[in-house]
Structure formats: structure tokens, C-alpha cells
C-alpha angles and dihedrals in degrees: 000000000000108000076182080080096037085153087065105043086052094050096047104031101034103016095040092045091058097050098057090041097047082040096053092049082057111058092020115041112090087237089069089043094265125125094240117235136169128306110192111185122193124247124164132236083265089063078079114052139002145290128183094204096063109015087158096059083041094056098046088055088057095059090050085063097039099054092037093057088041093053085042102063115103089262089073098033094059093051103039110024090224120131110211112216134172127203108199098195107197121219100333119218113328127112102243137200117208117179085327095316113122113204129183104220136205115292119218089258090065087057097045090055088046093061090065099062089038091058099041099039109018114105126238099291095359107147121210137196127224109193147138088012091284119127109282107260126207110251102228099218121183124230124217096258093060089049122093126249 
């Protein structure tokens, strides 16, 4: 969360994202001879909306999103067997204050629950949020064709 290293955010959190995916794809999808599976790629709850201290970071959180519900629409499930999923953790395991509010945040185990019921109820390209402690819950988020013109 530096945008002072933009170059970084972007390798790790946009460059490094596509490689698993496209390697899991790879090794994984039935039409390169795997059995398909599950990829579940890591966001973040700004991923999800915005921030004006770190629009870069931001920014790179919204693209998780964004490939892991295009990969996860039925094209690329019937030709590869692979569910995309994505998991947006909110704030992990650090006591914050925010304008004199003090919050206990999730910690990592609540995320990692929370992955199981990602990987064995979440939808092709369903995206889920882990956050205050409370059980991950699915983001319904519209596609162009369910908005109105």
C-alpha cells in the first residue's frame, strides 16, 4: 500500500496475478489434459471501492476482481474446468483507529475459514468478502447486461 513503489504494487498485485492464473490454466484447464479445479486469487475489500491515499494499490485490487470474474464467466469454464474465485479480505489482524474509533479486525484465521466456504459454495467468478470477524459473504456485483440503459 505504497503508490511511492507503483512499479511494485503493479508487479506483485496485477503481473504476478496473471501468471498463477494463466499457469494454472496451464497445468490445470482440460484443454491442456488437467482435470480443472478451482483458482482462488486474492483481492482485497479495496478492491472494491476506493481510496484517495493509494489509488494505485486501489487500482491494482480492482483488476484482481476484474480478471477473476472475466475468467470466471462459463466461456472459460467449458474449456478449461477451472472456477475463478476471488476472496477480498478487508483490513487482517491489527487493532485500527480510525477517526477515534478503535476496531478489532479480522484476523488471517477468519479468511482462511472463510476459503472453505469460498471454494466449496462460491459460483464461477463469484467474488466474497472476509471482514470485522464476521463469515465471508458473496458481493453481488451487476454486469452490464442486468443495468439499465
Amino acid at each position: 500500500m505504497n503508490d511511492a513503489h507503483w512499479e511494485l504494487e503493479i508487479a506483485i498485485n496485477v503481473s504476478a496475478v496473471v501468471q498463477g492464473s494463466l499457469f494454472g490454466i496451464k497445468y490445470m484447464g482440460k484443454n491442456n489434459g488437467g482435470k480443472g479445479g478451482v483458482i482462488v486469487n486474492i483481492a482485497s475489500i479495496l478492491g472494491l471501492q476506493n481510496l484517495a491515499g493509494c489509488p494505485v494499490y486501489v487500482g491494482t485490487k480492482h483488476f484482481v476482481v476484474g480478471l477473476d470474474r472475466s475468467f470466471g464467466t462459463p466461456y472459460f469454464l467449458e474449456r478449461t474446468g477451472i472456477t475463478f474465485l476471488t476472496m477480498c479480505p478487508g483490513v487482517t489482524d491489527t487493532p485500527l483507529d480510525i477517526g477515534g474509533w478503535k476496531v478489532r479486525l479480522s484476523g488471517p484465521s477468519n479468511v482462511a475459514k472463510g476459503m472453505y466456504t469460498l471454494i466449496t459454495k462460491g459460483e464461477n467468478g463469484s467474488v466474497w468478502v472476509s471482514e470485522g470477524g464476521q463469515p465471508i459473504y458473496e458481493v453481488a456485483i451487476p454486469d452490464r447486461t442486468t443495468l439499465r440503459k
